[in-house]
C-alpha distance (Angstrom), angle and dihedral (degrees) to the residues before:
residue distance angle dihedral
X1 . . .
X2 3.67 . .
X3 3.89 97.9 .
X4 4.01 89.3 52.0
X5 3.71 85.6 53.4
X6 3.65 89.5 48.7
X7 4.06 92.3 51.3
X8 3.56 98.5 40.5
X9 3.80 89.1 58.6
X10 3.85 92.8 39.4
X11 3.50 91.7 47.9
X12 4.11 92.7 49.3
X13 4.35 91.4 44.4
X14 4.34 80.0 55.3
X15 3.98 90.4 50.0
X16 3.25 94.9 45.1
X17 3.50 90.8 38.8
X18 4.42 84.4 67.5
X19 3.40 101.2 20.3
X20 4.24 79.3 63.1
X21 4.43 79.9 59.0
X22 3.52 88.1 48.2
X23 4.06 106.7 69.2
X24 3.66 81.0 33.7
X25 3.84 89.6 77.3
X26 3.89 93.8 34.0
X27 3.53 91.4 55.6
X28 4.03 82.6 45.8
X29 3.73 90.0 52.5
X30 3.96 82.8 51.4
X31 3.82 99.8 44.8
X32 4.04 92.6 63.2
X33 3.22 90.1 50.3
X34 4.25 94.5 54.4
X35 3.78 96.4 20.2
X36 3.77 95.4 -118.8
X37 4.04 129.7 145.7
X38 3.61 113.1 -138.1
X39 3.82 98.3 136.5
X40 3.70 87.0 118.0
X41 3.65 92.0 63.4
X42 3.48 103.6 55.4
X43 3.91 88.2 44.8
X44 3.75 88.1 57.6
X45 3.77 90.2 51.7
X46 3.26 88.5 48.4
X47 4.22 96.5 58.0
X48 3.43 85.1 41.3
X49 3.58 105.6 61.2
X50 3.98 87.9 33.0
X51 3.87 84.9 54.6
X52 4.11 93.1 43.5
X53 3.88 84.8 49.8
X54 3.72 90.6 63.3
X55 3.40 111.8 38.8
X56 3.79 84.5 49.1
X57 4.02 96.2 57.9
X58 3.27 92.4 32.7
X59 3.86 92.9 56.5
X60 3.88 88.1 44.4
X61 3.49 99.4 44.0
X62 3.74 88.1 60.0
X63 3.87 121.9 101.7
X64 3.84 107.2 -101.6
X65 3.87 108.3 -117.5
X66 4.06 87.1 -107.1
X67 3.60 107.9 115.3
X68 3.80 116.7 -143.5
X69 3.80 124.9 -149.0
X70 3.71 120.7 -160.4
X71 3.64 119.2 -127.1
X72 3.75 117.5 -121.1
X73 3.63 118.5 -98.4
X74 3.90 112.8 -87.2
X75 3.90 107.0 -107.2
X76 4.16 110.9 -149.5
X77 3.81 103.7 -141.4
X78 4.37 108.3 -163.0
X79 3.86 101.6 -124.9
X80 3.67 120.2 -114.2
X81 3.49 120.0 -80.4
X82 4.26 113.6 -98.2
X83 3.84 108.5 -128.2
X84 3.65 119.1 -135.1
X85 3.34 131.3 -172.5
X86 3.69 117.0 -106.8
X87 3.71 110.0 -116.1
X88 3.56 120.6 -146.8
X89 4.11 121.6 -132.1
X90 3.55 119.1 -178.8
X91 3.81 106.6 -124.2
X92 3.60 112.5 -106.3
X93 4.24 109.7 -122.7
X94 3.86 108.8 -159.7
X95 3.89 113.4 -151.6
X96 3.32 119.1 -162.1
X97 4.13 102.9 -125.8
X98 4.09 120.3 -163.8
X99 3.76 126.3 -160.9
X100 3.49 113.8 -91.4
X101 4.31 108.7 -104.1
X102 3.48 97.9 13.6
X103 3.72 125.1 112.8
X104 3.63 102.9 -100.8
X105 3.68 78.9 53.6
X106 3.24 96.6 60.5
X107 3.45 108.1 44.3
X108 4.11 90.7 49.1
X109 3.54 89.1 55.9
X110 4.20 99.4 50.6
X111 3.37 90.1 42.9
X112 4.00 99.3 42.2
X113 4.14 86.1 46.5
X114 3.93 137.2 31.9
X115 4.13 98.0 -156.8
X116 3.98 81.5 56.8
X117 3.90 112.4 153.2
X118 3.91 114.2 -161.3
X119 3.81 89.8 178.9
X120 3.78 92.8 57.3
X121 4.07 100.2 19.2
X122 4.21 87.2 -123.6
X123 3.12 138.3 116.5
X124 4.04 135.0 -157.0
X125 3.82 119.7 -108.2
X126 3.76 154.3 -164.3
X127 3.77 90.8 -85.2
X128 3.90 94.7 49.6
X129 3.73 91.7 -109.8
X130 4.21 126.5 118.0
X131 3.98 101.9 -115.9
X132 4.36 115.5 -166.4
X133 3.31 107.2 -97.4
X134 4.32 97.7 -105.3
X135 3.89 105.1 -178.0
X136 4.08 111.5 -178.8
């Protein structure tokens, strides 16, 4: 807002600045015409406004007497970390199941047990009974 301020005023201290010239060559127009020497006038008008003109930008292009202290930079801090209980999941065991009587089956189950019967699909054990043959 400031620097508009400072332009607009510059900018009217240049205008007036010519438009001081200007009447000066009116008025010259004028003189011939009723034999009259003002010259000095409009030369005085235009120091004047010439003079104005700078001591105005001058005086506005001057720091203000308000001192300005620059904030420190911001500093971006990672937040804490959020604790959450550890859940517990049972790990999931994959077996790999074959039909009963076919002959994947069968060949799981003789080599997986000795006592294996392929006539009855059992097999014989620790207990001293036959047990189906269950591969998963």
């Amino acid at each position: 807002m400031k620097k508009i301020f400072k332009s607009t005023v510059l900018g009217m201290a240049v205008a007036a600045t010519t438009l001081a010239a200007v009447p000066a060559e009116a008025h010259d127009h004028w003189r011939r015409h009723h034999h009259r020497s003002d010259s000095g006038n409009a030369l005085a008008a235009g120091i004047a406004g010439l003079a104005i003109g700078t001591i105005v930008g001058g005086a506005l292009s001057q720091p203000s007497g308000r001192v300005y202290i620059d904030r420190p930079p911001q500093r971006y801090y990672r937040p804490a970390p959020v604790y959450r209980a550890p859940t517990y999941r049972a790990p999931v065991t994959y077996y790999r199941s074959y039909e009963p009587w076919t002959r994947e089956w069968y060949r799981a189950c003789d080599a997986r047990y000795r006592s294996f019967d392929p006539a009855s699909g059992t097999f014989l054990g620790y207990d001293g009974q036959r047990h189906f043959c269950v591969i998963r």
